[in-house]
C-alpha positions in Angstrom: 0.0 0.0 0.0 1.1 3.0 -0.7 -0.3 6.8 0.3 1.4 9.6 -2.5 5.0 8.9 -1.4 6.9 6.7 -3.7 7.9 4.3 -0.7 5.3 1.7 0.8 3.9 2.7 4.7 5.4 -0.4 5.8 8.4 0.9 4.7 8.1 4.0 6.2 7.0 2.7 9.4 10.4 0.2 9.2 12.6 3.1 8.3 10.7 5.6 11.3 11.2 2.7 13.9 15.2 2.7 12.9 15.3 6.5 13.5 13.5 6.2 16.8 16.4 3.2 17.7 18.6 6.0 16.2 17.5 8.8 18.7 17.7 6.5 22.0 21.0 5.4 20.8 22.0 9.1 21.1 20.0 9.5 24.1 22.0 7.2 25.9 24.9 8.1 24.6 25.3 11.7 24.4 22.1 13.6 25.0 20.2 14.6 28.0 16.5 14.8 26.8 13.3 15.1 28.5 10.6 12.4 27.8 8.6 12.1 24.9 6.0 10.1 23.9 6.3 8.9 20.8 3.8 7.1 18.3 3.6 5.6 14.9 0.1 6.1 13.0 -1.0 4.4 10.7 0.6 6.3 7.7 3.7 6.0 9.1 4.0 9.5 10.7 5.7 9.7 14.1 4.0 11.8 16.4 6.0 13.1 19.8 4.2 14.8 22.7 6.7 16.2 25.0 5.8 17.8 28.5 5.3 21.6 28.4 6.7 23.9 26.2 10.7 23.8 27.8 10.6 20.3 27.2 9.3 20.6 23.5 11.7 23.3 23.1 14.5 20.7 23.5 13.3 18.2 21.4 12.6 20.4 18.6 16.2 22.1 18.9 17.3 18.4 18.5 15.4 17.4 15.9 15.8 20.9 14.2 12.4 21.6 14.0 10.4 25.0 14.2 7.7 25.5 16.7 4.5 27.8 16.0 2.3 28.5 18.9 -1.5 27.1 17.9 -4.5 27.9 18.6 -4.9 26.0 21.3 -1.4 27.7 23.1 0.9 24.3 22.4 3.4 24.5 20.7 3.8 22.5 17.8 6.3 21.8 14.5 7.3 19.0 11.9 9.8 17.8 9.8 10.4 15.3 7.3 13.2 13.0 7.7 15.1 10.7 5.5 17.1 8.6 7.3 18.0 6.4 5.3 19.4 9.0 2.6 18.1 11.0 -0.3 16.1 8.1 -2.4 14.8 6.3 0.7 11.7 6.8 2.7 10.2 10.1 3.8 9.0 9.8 7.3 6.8 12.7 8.7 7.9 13.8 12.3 5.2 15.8 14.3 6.3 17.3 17.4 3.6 18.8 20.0 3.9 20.4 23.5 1.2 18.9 26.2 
């Protein structure tokens, strides 16, 4: 199945679960992040919901993703990744504050 991207949404959802093994490897590693939660939906978009809007502030500076303030007073950004280079997957990051 496939959803306007030239890459299947199971392999989108393989290659989004790699860069989520990615980002703990880093975690652990190097980084000192706050918790997110983190889902996968069913178009292989992952979706993080991070605690307030210091902790969502890290994240995004991480990820390098912009925040906008919504309507609703989270903040909130996005970013597509392709982590496994140019010609592979595009995998839609969404980044929210609670």
């Amino acid at each position: 199945m496939t959803d306007g991207n030239t890459h299947s949404v199971d392999k989108r959802a393989a290659a989004a679960l790699n860069l989520l093994q990615r980002w703990a490897a880093d975690i652990v590693t190097a980084r000192e992040l706050p918790e997110a939660r983190w889902t996968l939906d069913d178009n292989a978009r992952l979706h993080g919901l991070a605690d307030g809007d210091e902790d969502t502030a890290i994240w995004a500076d991480y990820l390098g993703i912009d925040l906008t303030r919504t309507g609703t007073s989270a903040l909130a950004g996005h970013r597509d990744y392709t982590p496994d280079g140019p010609h592979g997957p595009v995998i839609p990051v969404i980044l929210t504050s609670t």
